[in-house]
C-alpha positions as a Python dict, from the first residue, in 0.01 Angstrom:
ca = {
    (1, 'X'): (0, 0, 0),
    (2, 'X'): (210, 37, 314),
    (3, 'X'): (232, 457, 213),
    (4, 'X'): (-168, 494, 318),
    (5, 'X'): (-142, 265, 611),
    (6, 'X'): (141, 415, 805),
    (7, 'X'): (-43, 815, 783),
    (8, 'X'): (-149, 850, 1134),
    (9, 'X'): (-122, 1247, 1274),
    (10, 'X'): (18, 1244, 1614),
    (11, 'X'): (190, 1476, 1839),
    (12, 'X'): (528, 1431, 1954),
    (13, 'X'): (692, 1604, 2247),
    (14, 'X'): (1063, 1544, 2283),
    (15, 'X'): (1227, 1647, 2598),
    (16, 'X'): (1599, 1664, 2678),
    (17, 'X'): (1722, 1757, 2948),
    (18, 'X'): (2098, 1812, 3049),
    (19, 'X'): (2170, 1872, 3422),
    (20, 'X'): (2596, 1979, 3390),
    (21, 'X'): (2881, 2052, 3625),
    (22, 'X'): (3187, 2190, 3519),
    (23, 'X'): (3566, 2256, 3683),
    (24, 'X'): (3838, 2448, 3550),
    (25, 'X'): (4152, 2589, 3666),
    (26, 'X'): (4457, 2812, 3529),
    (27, 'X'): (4788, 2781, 3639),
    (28, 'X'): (5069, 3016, 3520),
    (29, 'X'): (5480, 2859, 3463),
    (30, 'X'): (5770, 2971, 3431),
    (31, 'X'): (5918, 3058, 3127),
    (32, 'X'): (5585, 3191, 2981),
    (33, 'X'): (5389, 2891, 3006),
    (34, 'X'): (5066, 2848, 3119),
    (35, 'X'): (4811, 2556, 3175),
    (36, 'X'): (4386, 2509, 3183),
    (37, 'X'): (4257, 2202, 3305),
    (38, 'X'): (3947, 2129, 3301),
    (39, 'X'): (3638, 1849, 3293),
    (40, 'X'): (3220, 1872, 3233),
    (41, 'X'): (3009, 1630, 3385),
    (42, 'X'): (2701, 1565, 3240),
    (43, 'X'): (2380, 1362, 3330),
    (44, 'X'): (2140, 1335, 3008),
    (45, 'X'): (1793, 1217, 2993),
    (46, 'X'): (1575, 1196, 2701),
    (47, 'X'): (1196, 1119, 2641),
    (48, 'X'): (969, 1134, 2365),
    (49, 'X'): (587, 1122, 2370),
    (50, 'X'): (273, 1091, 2157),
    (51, 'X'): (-21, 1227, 2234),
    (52, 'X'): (-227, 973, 2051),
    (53, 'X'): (-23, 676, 2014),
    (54, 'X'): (142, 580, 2351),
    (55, 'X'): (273, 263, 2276),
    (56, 'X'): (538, 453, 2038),
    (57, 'X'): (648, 706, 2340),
    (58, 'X'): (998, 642, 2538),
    (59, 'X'): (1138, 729, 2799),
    (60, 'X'): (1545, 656, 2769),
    (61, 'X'): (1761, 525, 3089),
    (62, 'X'): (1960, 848, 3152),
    (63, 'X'): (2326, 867, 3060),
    (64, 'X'): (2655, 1042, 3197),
    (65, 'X'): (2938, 1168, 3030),
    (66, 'X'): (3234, 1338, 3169),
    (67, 'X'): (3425, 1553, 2916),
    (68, 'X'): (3771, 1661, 3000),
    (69, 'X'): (3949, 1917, 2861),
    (70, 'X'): (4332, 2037, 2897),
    (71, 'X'): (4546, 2350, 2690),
    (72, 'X'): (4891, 2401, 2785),
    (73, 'X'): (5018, 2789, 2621),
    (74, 'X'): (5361, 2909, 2554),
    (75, 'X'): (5419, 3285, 2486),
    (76, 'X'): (5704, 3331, 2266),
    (77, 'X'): (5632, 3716, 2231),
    (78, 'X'): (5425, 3970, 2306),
    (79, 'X'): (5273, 3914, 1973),
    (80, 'X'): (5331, 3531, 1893),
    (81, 'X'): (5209, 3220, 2118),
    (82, 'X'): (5190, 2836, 2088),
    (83, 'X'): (4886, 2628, 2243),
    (84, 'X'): (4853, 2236, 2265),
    (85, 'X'): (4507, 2139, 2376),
    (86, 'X'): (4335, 1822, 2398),
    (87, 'X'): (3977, 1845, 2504),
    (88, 'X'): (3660, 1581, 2425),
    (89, 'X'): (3344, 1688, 2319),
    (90, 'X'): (2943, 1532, 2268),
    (91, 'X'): (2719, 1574, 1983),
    (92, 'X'): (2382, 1471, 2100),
    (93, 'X'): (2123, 1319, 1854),
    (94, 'X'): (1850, 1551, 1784),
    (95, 'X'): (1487, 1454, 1764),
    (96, 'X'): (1477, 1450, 1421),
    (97, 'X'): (1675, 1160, 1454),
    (98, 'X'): (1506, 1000, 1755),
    (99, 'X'): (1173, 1035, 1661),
    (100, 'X'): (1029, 663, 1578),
    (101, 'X'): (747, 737, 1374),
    (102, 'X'): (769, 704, 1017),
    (103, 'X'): (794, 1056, 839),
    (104, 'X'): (654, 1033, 480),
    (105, 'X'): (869, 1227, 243),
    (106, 'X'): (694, 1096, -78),
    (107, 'X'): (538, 741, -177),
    (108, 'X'): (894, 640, -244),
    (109, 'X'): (1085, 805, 71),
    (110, 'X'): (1032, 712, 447),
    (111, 'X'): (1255, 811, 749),
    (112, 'X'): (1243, 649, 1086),
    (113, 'X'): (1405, 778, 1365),
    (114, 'X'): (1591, 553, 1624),
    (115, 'X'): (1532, 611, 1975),
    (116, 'X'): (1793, 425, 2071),
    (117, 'X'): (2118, 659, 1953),
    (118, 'X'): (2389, 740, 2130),
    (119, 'X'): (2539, 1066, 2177),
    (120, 'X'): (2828, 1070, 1928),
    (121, 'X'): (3154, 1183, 2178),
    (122, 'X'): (3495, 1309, 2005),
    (123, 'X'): (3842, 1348, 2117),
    (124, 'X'): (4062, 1585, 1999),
    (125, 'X'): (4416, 1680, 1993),
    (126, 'X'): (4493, 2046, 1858),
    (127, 'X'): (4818, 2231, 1783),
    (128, 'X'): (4816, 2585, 1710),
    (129, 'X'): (4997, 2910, 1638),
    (130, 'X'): (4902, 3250, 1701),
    (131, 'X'): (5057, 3572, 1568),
    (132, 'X'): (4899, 3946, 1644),
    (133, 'X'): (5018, 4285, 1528),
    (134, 'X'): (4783, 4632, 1493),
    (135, 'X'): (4712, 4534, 1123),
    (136, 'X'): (4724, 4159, 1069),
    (137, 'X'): (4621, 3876, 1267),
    (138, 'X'): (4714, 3518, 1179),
    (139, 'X'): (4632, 3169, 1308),
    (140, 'X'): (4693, 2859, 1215),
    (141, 'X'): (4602, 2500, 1338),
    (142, 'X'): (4668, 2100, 1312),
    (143, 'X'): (4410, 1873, 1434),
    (144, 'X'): (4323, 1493, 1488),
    (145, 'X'): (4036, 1398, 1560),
    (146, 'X'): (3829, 1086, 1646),
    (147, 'X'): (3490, 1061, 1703),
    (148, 'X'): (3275, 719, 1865),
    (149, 'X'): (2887, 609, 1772),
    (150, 'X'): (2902, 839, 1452),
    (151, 'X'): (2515, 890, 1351),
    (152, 'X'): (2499, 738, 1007),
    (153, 'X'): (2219, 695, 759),
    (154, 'X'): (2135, 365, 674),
    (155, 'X'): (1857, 348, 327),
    (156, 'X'): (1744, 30, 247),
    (157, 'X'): (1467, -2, -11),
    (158, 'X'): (1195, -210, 102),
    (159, 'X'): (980, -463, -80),
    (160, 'X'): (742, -218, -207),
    (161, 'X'): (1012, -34, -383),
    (162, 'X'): (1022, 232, -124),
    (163, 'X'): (1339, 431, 17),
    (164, 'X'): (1358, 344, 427),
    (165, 'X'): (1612, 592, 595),
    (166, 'X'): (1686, 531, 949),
    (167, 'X'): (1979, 593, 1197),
    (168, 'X'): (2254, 406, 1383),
}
């Protein structure tokens, strides 16, 4: 069956790298305010290669990102403080996701990695509360969140009655 015909060892060296910049400044207001802005730049590039099968290696066109971030504070107290932030953040795809070869779980479970993910990037918008004394501490926060090119799971089962995970 297809199980027996897809075992092939192989070696597979993933590289990522991330080459990053990042800016941030703090400004202090009046009436006990104070601001952060901030951004990251990043320039990603990812490769993966077999040692004995070539034809499955990659090499991905590299990608930039620039992730901006920005927290305005209000002290009420000495003890008690408001902060609004919104920032953006990156979730890369691992290799276990990117690898293309076909992992055998069982003869009725296969994964196959995708290559071709994107980074999954989020933005977020946070409201928060801080209160401090020499015994208790106490936070508490409201968030909403969205998040782009979400890595999902996507099982099919195959004409062989066989379990194909792979990623998009």
């Amino acid at each position: 069956g297809i199980i027996t015909e897809l075992i092939s060892p192989d070696v597979f060296n993933y590289t990522q790298s991330v080459a990053s910049a990042y800016l941030s400044t703090q400004f202090i207001l009046p009436k006990n305010f104070g601001i952060v802005i901030g951004g990251r730049y990043e320039l990603t590039n990812i490769s993966g290669k077999y040692k004995n099968s070539p034809n499955l290696s990659f090499e991905r066109e590299p990608y930039t990102n620039f992730l901006p971030n920005i927290v305005i504070n209000k002290k009420i107290s000495m003890t008690k403080s408001l902060k609004l932030s919104y920032s953006n953040r990156i979730r890369r795809p691992g290799s276990y996701y990117i690898n293309p070869n076909i992992g055998i779980l069982d003869d009725k479970n296969i994964i196959e990695g995708n290559p071709n993910l994107k980074p999954a990037l989020s933005k977020q918008l946070e409201f928060g509360y801080n209160s401090f004394s020499r015994v208790f501490q106490s936070s508490y926060y409201i968030y909403l969140k969205n998040t782009y090119d979400v890595i999902e799971s996507n099982i099919s089962i195959n004409e062989e009655n066989v379990s194909v995970t792979n990623f998009r």
